[in-house]
Every structure is written in C-alpha cells, then in structure tokens.
N, C-alpha and C positions, 0 to 999 in steps of 0.2 A: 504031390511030389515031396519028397523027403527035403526039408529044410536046410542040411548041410549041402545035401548035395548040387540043392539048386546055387546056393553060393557060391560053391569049387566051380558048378559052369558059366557065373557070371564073372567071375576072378579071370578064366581061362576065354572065356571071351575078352575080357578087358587087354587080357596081357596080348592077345595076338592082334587086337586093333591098335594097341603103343608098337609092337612087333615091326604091323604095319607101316603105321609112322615116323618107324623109326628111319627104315629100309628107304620110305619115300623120302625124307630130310637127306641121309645119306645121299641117296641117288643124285638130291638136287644137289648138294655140296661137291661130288661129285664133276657133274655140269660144269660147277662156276670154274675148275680148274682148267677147264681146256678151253678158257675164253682165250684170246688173242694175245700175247705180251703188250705191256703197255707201249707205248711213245718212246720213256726213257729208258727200258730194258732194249727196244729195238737199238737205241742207240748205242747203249751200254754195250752189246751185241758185236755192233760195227765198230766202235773202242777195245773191247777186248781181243777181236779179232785181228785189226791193226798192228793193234803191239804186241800181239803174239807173232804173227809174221816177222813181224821188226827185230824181238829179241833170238828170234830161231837164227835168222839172217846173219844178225851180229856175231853169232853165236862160232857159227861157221867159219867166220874168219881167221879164225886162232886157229883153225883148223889146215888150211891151206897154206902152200908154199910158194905159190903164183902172184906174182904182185898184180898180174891184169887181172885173173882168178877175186882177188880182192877187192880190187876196186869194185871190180862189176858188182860182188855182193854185199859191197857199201853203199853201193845206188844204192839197191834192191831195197837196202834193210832202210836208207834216209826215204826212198817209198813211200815208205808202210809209215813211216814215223811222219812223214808230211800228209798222211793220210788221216792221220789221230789226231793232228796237230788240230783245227778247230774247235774238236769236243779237250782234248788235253789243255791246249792253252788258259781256256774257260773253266773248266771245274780243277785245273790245280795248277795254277799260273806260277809259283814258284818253282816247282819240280820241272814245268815247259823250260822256264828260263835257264833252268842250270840246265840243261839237257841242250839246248839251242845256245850255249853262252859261246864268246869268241876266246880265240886261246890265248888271253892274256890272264893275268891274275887277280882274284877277284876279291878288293879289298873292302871289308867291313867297319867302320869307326863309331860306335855308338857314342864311344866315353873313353878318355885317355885307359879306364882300367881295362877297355875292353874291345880290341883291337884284331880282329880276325885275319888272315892272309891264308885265301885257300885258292890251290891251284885247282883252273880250270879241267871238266871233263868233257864228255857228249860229243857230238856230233861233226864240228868245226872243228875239235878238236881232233877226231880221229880222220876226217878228209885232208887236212894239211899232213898229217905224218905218214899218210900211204903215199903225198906226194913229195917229200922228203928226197935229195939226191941219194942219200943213204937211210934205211927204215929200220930204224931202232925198233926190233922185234919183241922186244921187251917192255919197253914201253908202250907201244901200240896195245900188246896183249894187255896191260893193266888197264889202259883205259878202256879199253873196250871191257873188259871186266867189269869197271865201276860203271862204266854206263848202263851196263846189261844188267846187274845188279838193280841200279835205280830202277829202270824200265820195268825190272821182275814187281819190288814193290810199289810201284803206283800201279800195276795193274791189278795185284793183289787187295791193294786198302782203297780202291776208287768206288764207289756207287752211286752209281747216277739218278739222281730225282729231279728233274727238272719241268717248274711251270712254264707258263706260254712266256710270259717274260722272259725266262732265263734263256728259251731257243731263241726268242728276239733277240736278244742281246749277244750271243755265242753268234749267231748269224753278223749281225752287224760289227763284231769284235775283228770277226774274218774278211771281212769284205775290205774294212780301212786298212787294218793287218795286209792285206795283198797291196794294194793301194801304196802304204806307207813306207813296208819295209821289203814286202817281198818281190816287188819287181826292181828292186834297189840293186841287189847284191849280198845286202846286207850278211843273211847268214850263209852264203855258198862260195865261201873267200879262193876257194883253189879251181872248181868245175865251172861257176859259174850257171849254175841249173836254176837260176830264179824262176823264169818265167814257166818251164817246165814243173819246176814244185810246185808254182804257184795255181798252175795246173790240176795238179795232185790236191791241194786243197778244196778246190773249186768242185771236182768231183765227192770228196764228202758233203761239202754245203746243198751238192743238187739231191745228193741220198737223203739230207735229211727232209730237205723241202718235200720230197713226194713221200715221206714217210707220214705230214704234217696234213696231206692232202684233203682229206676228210674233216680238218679246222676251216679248211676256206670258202666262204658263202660265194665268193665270187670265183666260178670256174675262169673266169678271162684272168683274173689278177693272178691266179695259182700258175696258168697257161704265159700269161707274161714273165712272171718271175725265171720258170725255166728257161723260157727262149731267150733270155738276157743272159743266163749265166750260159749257155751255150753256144752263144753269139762273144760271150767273154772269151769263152776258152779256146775258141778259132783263132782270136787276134791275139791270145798268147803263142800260138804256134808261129814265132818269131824270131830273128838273130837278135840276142842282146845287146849289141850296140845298137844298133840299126832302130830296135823296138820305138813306136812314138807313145810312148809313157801320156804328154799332154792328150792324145786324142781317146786313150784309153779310159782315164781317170772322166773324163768330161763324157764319155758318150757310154760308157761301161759302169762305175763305178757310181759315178752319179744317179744315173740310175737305178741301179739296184738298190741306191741309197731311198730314194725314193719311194722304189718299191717297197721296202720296206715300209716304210713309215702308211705308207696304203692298208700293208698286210694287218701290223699291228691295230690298224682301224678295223679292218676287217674280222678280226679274231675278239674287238674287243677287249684289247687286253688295256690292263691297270696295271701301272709302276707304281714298286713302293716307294722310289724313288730318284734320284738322276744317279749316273757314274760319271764319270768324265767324257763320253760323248753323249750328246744332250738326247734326248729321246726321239725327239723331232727333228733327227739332221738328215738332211738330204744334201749336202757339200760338204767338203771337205773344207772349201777355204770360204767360211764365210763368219762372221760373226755369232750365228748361232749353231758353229760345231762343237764347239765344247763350252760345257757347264763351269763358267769362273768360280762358283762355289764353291766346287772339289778341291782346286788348288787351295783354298782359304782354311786356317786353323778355325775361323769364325765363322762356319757355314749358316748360321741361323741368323746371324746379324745382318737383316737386311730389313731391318722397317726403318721405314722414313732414308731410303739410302738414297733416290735422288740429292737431298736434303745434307746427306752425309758428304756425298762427292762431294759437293758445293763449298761446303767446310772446308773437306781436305784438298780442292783446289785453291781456296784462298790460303791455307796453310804452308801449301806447298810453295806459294811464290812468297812469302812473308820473310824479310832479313831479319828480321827480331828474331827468330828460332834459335838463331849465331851469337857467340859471347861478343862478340866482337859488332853484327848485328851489320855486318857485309855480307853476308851469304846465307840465300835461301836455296833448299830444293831445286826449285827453277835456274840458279846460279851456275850449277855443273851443267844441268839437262835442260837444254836449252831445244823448242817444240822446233825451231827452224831448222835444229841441227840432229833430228831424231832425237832427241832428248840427248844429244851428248853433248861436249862442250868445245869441239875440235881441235883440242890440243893434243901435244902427247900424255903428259898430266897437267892437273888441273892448275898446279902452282910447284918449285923445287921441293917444295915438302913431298908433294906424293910421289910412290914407284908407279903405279898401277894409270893405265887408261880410262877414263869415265865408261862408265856403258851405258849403253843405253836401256832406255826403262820402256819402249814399247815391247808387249807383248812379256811386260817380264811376271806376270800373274801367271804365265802357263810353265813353270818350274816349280820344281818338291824342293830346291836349294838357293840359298842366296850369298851374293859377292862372287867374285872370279875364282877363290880358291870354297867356294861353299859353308865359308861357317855360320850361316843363318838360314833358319828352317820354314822361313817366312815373310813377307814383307815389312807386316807387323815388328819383325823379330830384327830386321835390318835396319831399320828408324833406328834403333837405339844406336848400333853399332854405327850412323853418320854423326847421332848427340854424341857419341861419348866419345869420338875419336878428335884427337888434340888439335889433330888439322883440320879437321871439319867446322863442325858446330863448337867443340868444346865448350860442350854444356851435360848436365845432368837433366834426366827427366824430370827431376822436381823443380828446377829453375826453367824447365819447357814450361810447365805445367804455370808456374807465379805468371810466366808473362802473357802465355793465352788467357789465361782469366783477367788479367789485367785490361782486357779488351775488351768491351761492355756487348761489342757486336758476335764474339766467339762465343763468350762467356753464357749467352742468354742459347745460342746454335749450341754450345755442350749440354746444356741443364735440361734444354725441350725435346732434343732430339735422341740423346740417351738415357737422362731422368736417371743414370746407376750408381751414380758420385765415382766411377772407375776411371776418372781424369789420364791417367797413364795410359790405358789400352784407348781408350777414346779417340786420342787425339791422333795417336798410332795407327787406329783401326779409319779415322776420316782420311790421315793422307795415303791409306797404302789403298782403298774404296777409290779414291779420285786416280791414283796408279794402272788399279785392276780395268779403268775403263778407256786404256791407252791401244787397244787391238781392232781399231777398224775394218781390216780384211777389206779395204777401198782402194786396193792398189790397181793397177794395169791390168798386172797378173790374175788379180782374181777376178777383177770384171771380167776377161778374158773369157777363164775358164766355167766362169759361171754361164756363159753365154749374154754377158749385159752390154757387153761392145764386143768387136771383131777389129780392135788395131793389132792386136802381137803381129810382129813381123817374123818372117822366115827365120833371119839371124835367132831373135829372143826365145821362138820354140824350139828352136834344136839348142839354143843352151837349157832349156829347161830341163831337157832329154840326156844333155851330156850330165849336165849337176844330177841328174836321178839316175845317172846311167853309167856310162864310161867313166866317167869321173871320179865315183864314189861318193860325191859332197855330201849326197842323202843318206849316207853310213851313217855317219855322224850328226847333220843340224836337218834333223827328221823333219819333213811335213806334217802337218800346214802350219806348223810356226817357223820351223826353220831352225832350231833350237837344239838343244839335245834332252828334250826331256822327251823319253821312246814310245813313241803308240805300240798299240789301241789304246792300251790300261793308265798312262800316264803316271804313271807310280814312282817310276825315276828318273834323275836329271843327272846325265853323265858328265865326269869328267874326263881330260883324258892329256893324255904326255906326248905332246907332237915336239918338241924342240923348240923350241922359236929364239931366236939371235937376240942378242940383247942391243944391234939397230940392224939397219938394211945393209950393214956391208957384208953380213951373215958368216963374218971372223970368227965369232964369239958365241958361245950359250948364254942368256939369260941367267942372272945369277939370281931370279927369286926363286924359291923354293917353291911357291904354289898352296897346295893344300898340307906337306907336311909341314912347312912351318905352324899348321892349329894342333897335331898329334905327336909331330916329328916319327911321321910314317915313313920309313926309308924309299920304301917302294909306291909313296904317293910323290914323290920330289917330283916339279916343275909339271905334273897333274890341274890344269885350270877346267873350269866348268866352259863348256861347250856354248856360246852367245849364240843369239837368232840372229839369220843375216838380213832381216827384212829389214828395210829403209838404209841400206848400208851404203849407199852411195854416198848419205848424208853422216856416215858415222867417222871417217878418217880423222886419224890414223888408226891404224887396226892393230890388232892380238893387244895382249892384256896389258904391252909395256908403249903400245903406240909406235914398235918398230918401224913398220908401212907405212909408206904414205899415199899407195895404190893399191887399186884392185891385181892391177898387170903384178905389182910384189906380192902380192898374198898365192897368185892364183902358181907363179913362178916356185915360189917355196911348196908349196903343194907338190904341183906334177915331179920335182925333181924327190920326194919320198921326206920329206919333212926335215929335222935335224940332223936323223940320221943320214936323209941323202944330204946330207952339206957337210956331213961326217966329224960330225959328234958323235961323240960314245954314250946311245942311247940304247941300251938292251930294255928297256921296258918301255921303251915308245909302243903307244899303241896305236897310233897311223902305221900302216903299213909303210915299210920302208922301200918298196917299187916305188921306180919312175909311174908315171902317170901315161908319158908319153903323146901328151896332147900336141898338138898340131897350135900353130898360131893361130888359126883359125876360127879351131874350139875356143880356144883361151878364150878370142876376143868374142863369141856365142856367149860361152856359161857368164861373161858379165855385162854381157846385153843383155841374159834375162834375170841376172839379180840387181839390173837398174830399175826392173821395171817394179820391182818389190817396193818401190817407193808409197807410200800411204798421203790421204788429204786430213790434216788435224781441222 
C-alpha cells in the first residue's frame, strides 16, 4: 500500500473517531441540562411568581375608579406579597421591612452629620389611604408607584442560592414571625387580615417543605411536619378577636418549633453559626430562645464567663464604684423590685424613671431615649453622669484594682491589661444573665404547670390581640426589640402626661434631646413589661402609679386621645374601647409575667 495514502486513511479514521467523541460528549452535556431545577431555582420560581402577581395587582390599581374595585385588588396584590413574604423577608430583609413598614416616618440617626427622615411606603401604607374618608388619588398613585417600583427591582436583583441551613432557618424565621407579629395585627392596621395572611404564609412554608421532601430520612417526620402546619391553618380559620393566640402558640407553634429542630437532625445539617434565635429552640418563651451573644458587641468574650458573671455580680453591688461611695448598681435596681428602685426618680436630681434591667440584653439600644449601643456602652454613661456615680473610668478602674480580691479576678480571667472594657464587660455578663423565662406565664405555656386561670389567658389573648399591646413590646420579651431577626429596638411617641392628672404633656424631649431631631421629640425606647407588677411607677417619668393608669391611657388613644397635639404619635390615636373587664384580664396576665431571681 502506498505509504501516503495509508496515512490520509489513518488521519481520517482518527478524525471521525474525535468526530465520534465529540457528538457522544455533546449528547451527554446535552443530558445534564434537562436534569430537574434545583431546590433554590424551584423556590426562586415560586418568589418570582409571587411578586409578579403582586406587582401586576398593584399595578391595576391606578388603573380603576372604584374604591371597592380597589380594595378588592389590594387584598389580591397584599396576597401575593404575603405569599413571598418567607422567601422575601429571608433573602433581603431590609427591602421586606420597608415594604411591610407602618405609616409613620422613618427616622435614621447614625451621627449628628447624618440624619435621615424618609417617608414611609408599601403596603400599610397604601391599605390605610384606600381607607381614608377622602382618597387622595394622587398620593395613593405615587405610592403605589414607589412600591411597584421597589417590588419591580428586588425581583429583578434577587437570586436565590440557598444551603440546608439557610431553608432551616427561612422556615424557623416564619414560623416565630407568625407567632410574634403576625397574629398580632401588627402589619394589617385598617382590614385586620392577620390571621388570614398568616395563612398566606403558612401556605408557602408547606410548598417548600414538600419541595425539600427527598432531604427527609424519616418519611413520619416529613409526614408530621405537614399535618402540623395544616392542623395550623384550620385554627387560623378564626375571628380576630375571638382567636386563642395562647393555645395556638403552645399546641401549634411549639411544635412546629420542634419539629424543626428533629428535621434539622434529620437532614444533618451544620451551622456555621447562631442568629438570634438559637438553633435548638423549640419555645418561644424559655431561656434557650434566643442567643444572648447576638445582642453583645463582644460575642467571643465568653471563656471563663461563669467566672466573669461572679465579678460583675460583686461589681455591681459594690458602693466604692460612687464618688461619693453611696451608690452601687444594686442601689437603683434593686432584684425585689425587678431591678428597679420604686420611686418616681431615683433622687430630685433625676427626670427619668429607673428601669428595669431584666431582660434588658435582648435590645440593639440603651437608656429610654436610646443613646448607648450596648450595655458595655451604658456603664459609662451611669460613671460619668454627675448624678449617678460621678466618676471617670480611670478612677473606676484605681479603686477595683485597689482590691486585692477583683484585682487578682481581673488579671486570671482576662489576662488583656484592657481594665476599661473589662470591668464593663463583667458587669454588663452578670446583666445579660438577668432573663430567667420562670415566670407563670411561661411554665404555663411550656406545659410545666397548668395554674393560668380563665381571667390571665384571655388577657394574654387581649395584650396579643384586641388590644394591640404586642404591636409594640413584641414576644417573648415583651420589649420592643421586633422579631424573628431582632436587629431593632423601637422607639416610639405615645404622649405620656408629665403626672396622672393627664393636664399636661411631658416636657422631656426623649431621643431628640441626643440629635435634636424634631421629628424624634418625646420618641422614648419601648421597656419589657415582664416583672412589671414589681416595677411601679410606670412610663419614663414615673407618671403612673398603676397598671388600671397605664392600661386607661392606652385604651383612650394615648396623648392624643387626652388631646395633645401630637401629629407624630405613633400609637394609633383610636379608642381601644376595652371593656372593664378586658382591662382588668390583660393585667391579670401581665402579673403573672412576674419571674423567681
């Protein structure tokens, strides 16, 4: 055979066996693309779809000239958007919040040079102006513009990647989220549609569960999870007042709480680390709901913390701390009187009410008008205040080491020579561990006793319900820092009399006296009301000298119902219209809030 030629036929054999190969590689690549979408595309999927509805919905409305026409496709479109709402709130929790925000205005203060005042949009904001005696058709149209807007880009810049953790976590965000705020009232201030949204929610949470199906080793635990959440959403089909919030929370949400914590066993999943609800909660109101960590600028500072509390318990009773060497810590906050001291202030020198320090680790802000970012950060602000301690950290600092039993407690157990934060970080460690969750109420609800009486559950029902009280001082602290995410600690401008003849406005200014924010005046941080039987007299100037006063100022609409000129209150200014009955309920069961030190 001719020598070239055999070559050209082994060349052309070669080339049509790559040919081959090629075609076969192709075909498989091919293959891979018609595998199944993943997990978070399916979910991504059921997100995009949502808020497409949602913004179509919205869209419409500017459209029409029917005020009932409107409304209807203001449900429709609040729907679709309570339907996105567990994947939304999770993967872009600041776009949730403004979208879900209340129609007040929503003030920023990082730094006197830098001071934000932007009016609210979204959703609360357009259900109160379709229910307006007269509808500013103009306004209406712009916000729904800005809303539709928003909604256009978070659907456009969202992509969803999410590990097994992060469905654990987006699952459990929703479930307290329903729990906390959404059978409250909280965001449906005109319709009233909690329980029904809450609804809406619970239906995405069950999409995703069966999407996850194929993660679960145990068909019963997969099998249990849905019959809970569909066993949930029968007992949301309820009247809102009426609704029993405690039996939901305890036989619903506990569980599910639960369940979770099973699933995550089951799935094998790993945290890379805690959020503010702890990984292993299964209650709401117990001592291991939330991660005190989180709340702490010092999350790492926890070797030898037995060791540290012990310090900052002896620190905190110690009167040497004082120039004067009459007052310690324990002087105001006294443990028999929930740590407060029961006066109105503590001496004529001070305006302000003591408060109380249990549970006060589960706030992002510190003092009544908020100018400390930390417990840490509030130490100073008791040393350097004229009426307080008036002292300086570095004369703190001379007289604990002065003391041969601190001094040897600062050197072993911190070993950093950072004497300042030290001493700061032992008493605010002996602080953070003032949240027993041992009250009535939570044995209660935990199922560890069966006292609540009739009265104490329907006030638990009214304060989460008719009432409104859970708008504002959220569960399970009672506070105003706002689950699931705990990221902020509200303040807020209810009026409050400066005493109980209720003549008079309070002449403190609040939080603008730290910016002089016009629009923060008589603005004070939101207290927990747990142990408050023991905390009288109430609100920040000690007006009250009962609950019957506080709960009277409420139902009648706050300052403005005693008719004060308050256009930026942000209590709603409705009557409450409670019943003596109620009254005397909702403080039957904020006695039983009391704790065992």
């Amino acid at each position: 055979m001719n020598k070239n030629l055999f070559i050209i036929r082994v060349k052309a054999y070669t080339t049509c066996i790559c040919l081959l190969l090629l075609t076969g590689i192709a075909c498989k690549k091919e293959q891979t693309y018609i595998e199944p979408i993943s997990l978070s595309g399916e979910i991504e999927k059921i997100f995009n779809s949502e808020l497409s509805i949602c913004i179509n919905t919205l869209d419409s409305i500017t459209n029409s000239k029917n005020i009932k026409k409107e409304i209807d496709l203001y449900k429709k479109a609040r729907m679709h958007f309570k339907l996105a709402e567990p994947i939304l709130s999770y993967v872009d929790q600041n776009n949730y919040k403004s979208l879900n925000a209340p129609n007040i205005l929503q003030v920023s203060e990082d730094d006197p040079t830098d001071i934000k005042i932007k009016k609210p949009f979204g959703f609360q904001v357009i259900e109160e102006l379709l229910h307006e005696p007269t509808i500013d058709s103009l306004k209406l149209k712009e916000i729904i513009t800005i809303t539709s807007s928003r909604l256009k880009l978070v659907r456009k810049n969202t992509r969803i990647n999410l590990r097994d953790y992060h469905i654990i976590w987006l699952l459990r965000h929703q479930i307290v989220r329903i729990a906390t705020t959404g059978i409250t009232g909280f965001d449906s201030p005109v319709l009233g549609q909690s329980l029904l949204e809450s609804n809406y929610t619970y239906q995405t949470l069950e999409e995703i569960i069966k999407l996850t199906e194929t993660k679960f080793k145990s068909k019963a635990l997969y099998s249990d999870f849905l019959n809970s959440i569909s066993k949930a959403r029968q007992a949301l089909n309820n009247d809102f007042d009426s609704f029993d919030r405690f039996s939901f929370i305890k036989n619903h949400i506990h569980l599910q709480l639960e369940l979770l914590v099973n699933t995550q066993k089951d799935w094998n999943v790993k945290f890379p680390f805690e959020l503010a609800l702890s990984n292993e909660l299964t209650s709401l109101f117990s001592e291991k709901t939330l991660n005190s960590n989180f709340f702490s600028d010092y999350k790492s500072d926890t070797t030898n913390l037995k060791q540290k509390i012990d310090l900052g318990k002896k620190l905190f009773k110690d009167k040497n701390l004082s120039k004067s060497n009459n007052m310690a810590c324990a002087t105001c906050h006294i443990k028999e009187k929930g740590f407060t001291d029961g006066r109105v202030t503590f001496n004529n020198k001070q305006t302000r009410n003591t408060p109380t320090l249990t549970y006060a680790t589960y706030q992002q802000l510190y003092f009544m008008d908020a100018r400390a970012g930390s417990l840490e950060g509030q130490i100073i602000g008791v040393v350097n205040n004229h009426d307080e301690f008036n002292m300086s950290m570095d004369s703190i600092i001379f007289r604990v080491k002065k003391n041969k039993e601190y001094k040897h407690m600062l050197d072993s157990l911190y070993n950093n020579g950072r004497d300042n934060f030290n001493i700061r970080h032992a008493i605010s460690s002996y602080v953070r561990t003032l949240n027993p969750f041992n009250s009535k109420f939570d044995n209660n609800i935990n199922n560890k006793e069966a006292t609540l009486t009739a009265q104490e559950k329907r006030g638990f029902n009214l304060f989460m319900g008719k009432a409104a009280c859970a708008t504002c001082h959220f569960p399970p602290t009672f506070n105003g820092t706002v689950p699931p995410n705990f990221t902020d600690t509200e303040l807020e401008i209810i009026g409050i009399p400066k005493t109980n003849s209720n003549k008079e406005l309070s002449h403190d200014l609040g939080r603008q006296h730290i910016f002089n924010t016009t629009e923060r005046k008589g603005a004070f941080k939101t207290p927990t009301i747990r142990n408050i039987e023991k905390t009288a007299p109430y609100m920040h100037n000690g007006a009250y000298n009962s609950l019957e006063e506080v709960l009277d100022f409420y139902d009648k609409g706050g300052g403005a119902g005693l008719g004060f000129n308050l256009p930026l209150q942000t209590l709603p200014f409705d009557n409450l219209n409670l019943s003596d009955d109620e009254i005397k309920a909702i403080i039957a069961f904020m006695k039983t809030l009391n704790d065992n030190y």
